[in-house]
LUMMAR-569028 format. One record per residue (C-alpha): residue number from 0; residue in three letters; y, z, x. Coordinates in Angstrom, 1 decimal, m for minus. Example, Ala and Ser with C-alpha at 12.3 -4.5 7.8 and 13.67 -1.06 7.14 Angstrom:
<lolums>
   seq   type        y        z        x
     0    Ala     m4.5      7.8     12.3
     1    Ser     m1.1      7.1     13.7
</lolums>
This chain:
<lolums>
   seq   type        y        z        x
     0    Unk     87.2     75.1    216.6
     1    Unk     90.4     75.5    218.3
     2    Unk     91.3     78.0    221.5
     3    Unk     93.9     80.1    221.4
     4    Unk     97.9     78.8    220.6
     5    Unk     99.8     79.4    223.6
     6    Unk    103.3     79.8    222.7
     7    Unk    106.1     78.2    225.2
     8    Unk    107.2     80.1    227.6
     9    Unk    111.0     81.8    226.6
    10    Unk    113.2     80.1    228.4
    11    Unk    112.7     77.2    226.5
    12    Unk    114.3     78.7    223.4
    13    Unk    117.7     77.1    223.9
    14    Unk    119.7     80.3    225.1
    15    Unk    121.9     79.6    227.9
    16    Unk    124.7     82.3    227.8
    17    Unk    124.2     85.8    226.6
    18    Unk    127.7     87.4    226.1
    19    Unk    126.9     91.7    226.3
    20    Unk    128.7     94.6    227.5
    21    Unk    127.9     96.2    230.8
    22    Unk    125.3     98.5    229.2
    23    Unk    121.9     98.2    231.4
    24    Unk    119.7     97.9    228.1
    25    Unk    121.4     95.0    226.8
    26    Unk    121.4     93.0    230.8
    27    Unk    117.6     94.1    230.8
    28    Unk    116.5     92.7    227.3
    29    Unk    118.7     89.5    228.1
    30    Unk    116.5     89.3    231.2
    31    Unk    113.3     89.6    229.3
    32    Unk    114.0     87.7    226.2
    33    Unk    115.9     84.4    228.1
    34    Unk    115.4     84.8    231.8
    35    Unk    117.1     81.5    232.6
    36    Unk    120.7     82.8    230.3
    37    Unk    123.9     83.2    232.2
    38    Unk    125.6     86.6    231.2
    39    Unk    129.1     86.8    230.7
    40    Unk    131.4     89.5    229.2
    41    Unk    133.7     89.0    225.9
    42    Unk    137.4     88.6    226.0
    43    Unk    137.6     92.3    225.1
    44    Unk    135.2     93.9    227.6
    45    Unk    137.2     91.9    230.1
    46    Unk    140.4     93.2    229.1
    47    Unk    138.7     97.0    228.5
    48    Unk    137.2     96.8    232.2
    49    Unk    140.3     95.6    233.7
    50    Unk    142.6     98.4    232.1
    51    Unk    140.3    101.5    232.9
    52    Unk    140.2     99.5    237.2
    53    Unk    143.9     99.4    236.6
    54    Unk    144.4    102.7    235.5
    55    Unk    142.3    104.4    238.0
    56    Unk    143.8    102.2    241.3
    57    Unk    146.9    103.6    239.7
    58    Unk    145.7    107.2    239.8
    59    Unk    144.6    106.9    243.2
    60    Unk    147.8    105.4    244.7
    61    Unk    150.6    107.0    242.6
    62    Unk    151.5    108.8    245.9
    63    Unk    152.9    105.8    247.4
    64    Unk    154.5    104.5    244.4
    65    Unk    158.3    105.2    244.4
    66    Unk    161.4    105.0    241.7
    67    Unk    162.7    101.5    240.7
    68    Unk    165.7    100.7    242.7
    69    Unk    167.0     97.6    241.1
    70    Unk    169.0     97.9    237.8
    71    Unk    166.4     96.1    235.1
    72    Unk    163.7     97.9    236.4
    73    Unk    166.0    101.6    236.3
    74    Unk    167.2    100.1    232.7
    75    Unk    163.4    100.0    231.7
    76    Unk    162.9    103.6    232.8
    77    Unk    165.8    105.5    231.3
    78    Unk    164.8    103.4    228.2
    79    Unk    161.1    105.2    228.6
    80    Unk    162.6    108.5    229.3
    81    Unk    164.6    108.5    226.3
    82    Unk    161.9    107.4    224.4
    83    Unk    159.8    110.7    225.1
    84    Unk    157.3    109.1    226.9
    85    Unk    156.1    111.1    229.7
    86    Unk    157.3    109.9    233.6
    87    Unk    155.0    110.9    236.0
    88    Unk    156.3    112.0    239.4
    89    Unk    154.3    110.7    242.7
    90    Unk    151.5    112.5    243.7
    91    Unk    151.5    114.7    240.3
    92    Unk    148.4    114.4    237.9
    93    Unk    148.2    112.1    235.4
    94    Unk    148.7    114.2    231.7
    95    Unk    148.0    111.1    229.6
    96    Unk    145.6    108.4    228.9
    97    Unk    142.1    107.3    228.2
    98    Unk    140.9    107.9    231.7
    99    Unk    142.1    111.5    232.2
   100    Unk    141.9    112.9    228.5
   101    Unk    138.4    111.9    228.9
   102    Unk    138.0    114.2    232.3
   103    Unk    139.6    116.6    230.8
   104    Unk    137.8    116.8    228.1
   105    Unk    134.7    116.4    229.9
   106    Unk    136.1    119.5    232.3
   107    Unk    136.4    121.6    229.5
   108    Unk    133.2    120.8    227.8
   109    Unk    131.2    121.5    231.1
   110    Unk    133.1    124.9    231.9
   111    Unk    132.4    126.3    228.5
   112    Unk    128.6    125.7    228.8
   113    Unk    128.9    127.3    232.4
   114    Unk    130.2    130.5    230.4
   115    Unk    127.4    130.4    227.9
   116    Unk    124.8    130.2    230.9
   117    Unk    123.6    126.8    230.9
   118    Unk    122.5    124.9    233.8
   119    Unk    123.5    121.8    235.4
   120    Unk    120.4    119.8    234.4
   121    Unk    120.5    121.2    230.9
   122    Unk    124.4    120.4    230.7
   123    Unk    123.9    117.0    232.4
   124    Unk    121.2    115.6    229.6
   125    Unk    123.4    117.7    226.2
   126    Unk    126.7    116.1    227.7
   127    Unk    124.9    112.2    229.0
   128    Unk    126.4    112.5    232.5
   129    Unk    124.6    112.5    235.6
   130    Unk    123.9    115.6    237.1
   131    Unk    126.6    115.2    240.2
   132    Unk    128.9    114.3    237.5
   133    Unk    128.3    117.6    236.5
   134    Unk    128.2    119.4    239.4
   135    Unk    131.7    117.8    240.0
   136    Unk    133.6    118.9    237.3
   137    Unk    131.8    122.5    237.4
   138    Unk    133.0    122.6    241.4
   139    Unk    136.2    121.8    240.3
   140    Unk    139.1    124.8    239.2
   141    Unk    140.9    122.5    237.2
   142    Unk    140.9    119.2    235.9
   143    Unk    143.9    117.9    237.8
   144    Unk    141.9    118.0    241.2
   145    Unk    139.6    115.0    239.4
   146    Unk    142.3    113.3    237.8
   147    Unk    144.3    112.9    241.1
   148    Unk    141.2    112.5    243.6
   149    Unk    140.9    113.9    246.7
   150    Unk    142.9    111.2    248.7
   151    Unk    145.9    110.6    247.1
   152    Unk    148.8    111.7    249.0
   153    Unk    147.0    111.3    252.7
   154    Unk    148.0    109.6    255.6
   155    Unk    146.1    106.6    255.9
   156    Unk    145.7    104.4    258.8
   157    Unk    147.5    101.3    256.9
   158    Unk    150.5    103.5    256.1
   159    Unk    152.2    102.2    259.2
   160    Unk    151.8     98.6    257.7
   161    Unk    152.6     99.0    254.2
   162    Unk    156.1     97.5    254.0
</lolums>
């Protein structure tokens, strides 16, 4: 009679990279299923993490960006104003793009369950934000003030060093 088959242990399965998103189910069940599997991210969860960093650095800074002085770069410009698109002035909210139509929208949503009586914890588990997210955008009038952040446009102590 034979004892019990003891299966090899999983890292000897052959898997060496795991390529997942940043969501913590997915890095946990790579953990568990191939301990010994490097994880990477694809070419388009690079490119999607690096444009939402971009976009709020840019946010955050916009005070301290100023108008194009050379002639391409004022030619590129007047080409985007005639084309409609929206030019932001420094230090002014951001009206457009993934980042802040998502706050917005996020603003809104929480604001209208304040009306209808909800609470925060209730609001945080219907909406899937964490409760200080919450708490955030129901502190908040508007939402410009989370769009811009409460920094931009103050003095820092690099300012002197900038150019």
């Amino acid at each position: 009679m034979r004892g019990p088959r003891i299966s090899p242990p999983v890292s000897s399965c052959g898997i060496e990279v795991i390529c997942r998103d940043r969501s913590t189910a997915y890095a946990e069940a790579g953990r568990l299923g191939a301990p010994d599997a490097i994880h990477v991210a694809d070419r388009w969860h690079i490119w999607s993490n690096l444009a939402e960093a971009v976009e709020k650095t840019v946010v955050q800074h916009r005070a301290v960006l100023r108008e194009p002085h050379d002639a391409a770069t004022a030619q590129v410009t007047a080409d985007a104003e005639n084309a409609n698109l929206d030019v932001l002035s420094p230090g002014g909210p951001r009206t457009t793009g993934r980042l802040s139509d998502r706050v917005r929208e996020q603003h809104a949503a929480v604001h209208a369950l304040l009306d209808q009586g909800i609470g925060l914890s209730a609001i945080a588990r219907q909406q899937g934000l964490a409760r200080n997210t919450v708490r955030r955008f129901a502190n908040a009038a508007s939402a410009d003030e989370l769009v811009v952040g409460r920094w931009t446009g103050r003095a820092s102590i690099l300012d002197p060093y900038k150019p």
